[in-house]
C-alpha positions as CSV (number, residue, x, y, z in Angstrom):
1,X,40.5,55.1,75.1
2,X,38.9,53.0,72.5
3,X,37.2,49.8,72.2
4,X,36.5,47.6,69.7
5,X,34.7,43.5,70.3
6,X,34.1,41.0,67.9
7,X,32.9,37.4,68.9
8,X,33.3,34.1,67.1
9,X,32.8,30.5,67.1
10,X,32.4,31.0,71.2
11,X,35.7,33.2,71.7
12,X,35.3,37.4,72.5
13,X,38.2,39.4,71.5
14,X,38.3,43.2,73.1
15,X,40.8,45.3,71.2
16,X,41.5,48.9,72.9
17,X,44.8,51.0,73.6
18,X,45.7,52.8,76.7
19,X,47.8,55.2,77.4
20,X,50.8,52.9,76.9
21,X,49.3,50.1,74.6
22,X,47.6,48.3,72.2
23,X,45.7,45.6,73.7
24,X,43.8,42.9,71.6
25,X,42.1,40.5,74.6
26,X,40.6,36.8,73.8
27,X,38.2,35.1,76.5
28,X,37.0,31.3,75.3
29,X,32.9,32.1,76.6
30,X,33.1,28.0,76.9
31,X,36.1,27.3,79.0
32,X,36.9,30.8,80.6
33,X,40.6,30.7,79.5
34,X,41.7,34.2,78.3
35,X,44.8,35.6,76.7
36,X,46.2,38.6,75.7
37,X,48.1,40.1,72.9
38,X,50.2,43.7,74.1
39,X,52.2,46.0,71.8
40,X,53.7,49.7,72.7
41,X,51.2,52.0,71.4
42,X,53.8,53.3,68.7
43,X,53.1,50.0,66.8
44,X,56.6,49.4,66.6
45,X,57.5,46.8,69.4
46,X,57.3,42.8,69.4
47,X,54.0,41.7,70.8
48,X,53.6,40.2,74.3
49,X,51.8,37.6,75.2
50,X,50.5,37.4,78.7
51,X,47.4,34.9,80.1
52,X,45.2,38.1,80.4
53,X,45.4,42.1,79.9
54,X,47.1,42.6,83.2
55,X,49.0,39.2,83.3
56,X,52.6,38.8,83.6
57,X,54.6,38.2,80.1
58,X,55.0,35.1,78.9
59,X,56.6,35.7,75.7
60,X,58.0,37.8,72.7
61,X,57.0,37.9,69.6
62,X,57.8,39.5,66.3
63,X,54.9,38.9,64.0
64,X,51.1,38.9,64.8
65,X,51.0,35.4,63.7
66,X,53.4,34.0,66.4
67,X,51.6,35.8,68.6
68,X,47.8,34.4,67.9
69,X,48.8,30.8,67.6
70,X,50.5,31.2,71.5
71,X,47.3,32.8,72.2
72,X,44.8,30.0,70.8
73,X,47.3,27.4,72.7
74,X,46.3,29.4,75.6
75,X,42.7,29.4,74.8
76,X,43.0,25.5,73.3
77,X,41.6,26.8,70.2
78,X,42.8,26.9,66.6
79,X,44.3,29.6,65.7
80,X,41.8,30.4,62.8
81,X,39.2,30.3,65.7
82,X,40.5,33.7,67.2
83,X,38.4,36.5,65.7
84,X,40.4,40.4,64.9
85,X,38.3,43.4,65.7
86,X,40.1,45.6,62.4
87,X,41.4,47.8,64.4
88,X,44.0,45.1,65.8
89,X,44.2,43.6,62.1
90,X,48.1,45.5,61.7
91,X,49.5,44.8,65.0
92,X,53.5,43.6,64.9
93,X,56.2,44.2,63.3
């Protein structure tokens, strides 16, 4: 398993994969909200958003973009807050 962290403007993001995924976690260091982006490890299936790695899904998306602004409305950020270790930089479709 890898792992790869980048912080900004007060938000962590923790990108790894598992056995099963690719997971690209956020975690606002200010308010403690989190939210999670999930794709099949394949790279080939829409994105789920869930409130944290584990969480339940909340939603579907298709593109990466979708995806991050759900996330920063989870976080109450701006999208363009959210900072992408590389290795996350491709997920979606």
């Amino acid at each position: 398993m890898s792992a790869h962290e980048t912080e900004a403007d007060g938000i962590v993001a923790r990108y790894r994969e598992t056995e099963t995924e690719r997971v690209l976690e956020f975690e606002s260091e200010t308010g403690g909200q989190t939210a999670a982006v999930a794709q099949n490890r394949e790279g080939y299936a829409m994105l789920k958003v869930r409130p944290n790695a584990n969480g339940d899904e909340l939603e579907r998306y298709y593109g990466f973009d979708m995806a991050l602004d759900h996330a920063a409305e989870l976080l109450r950020v701006n999208v363009h807050d959210l900072p992408i270790p590389e290795p996350a930089s491709d997920m979606g479709m």
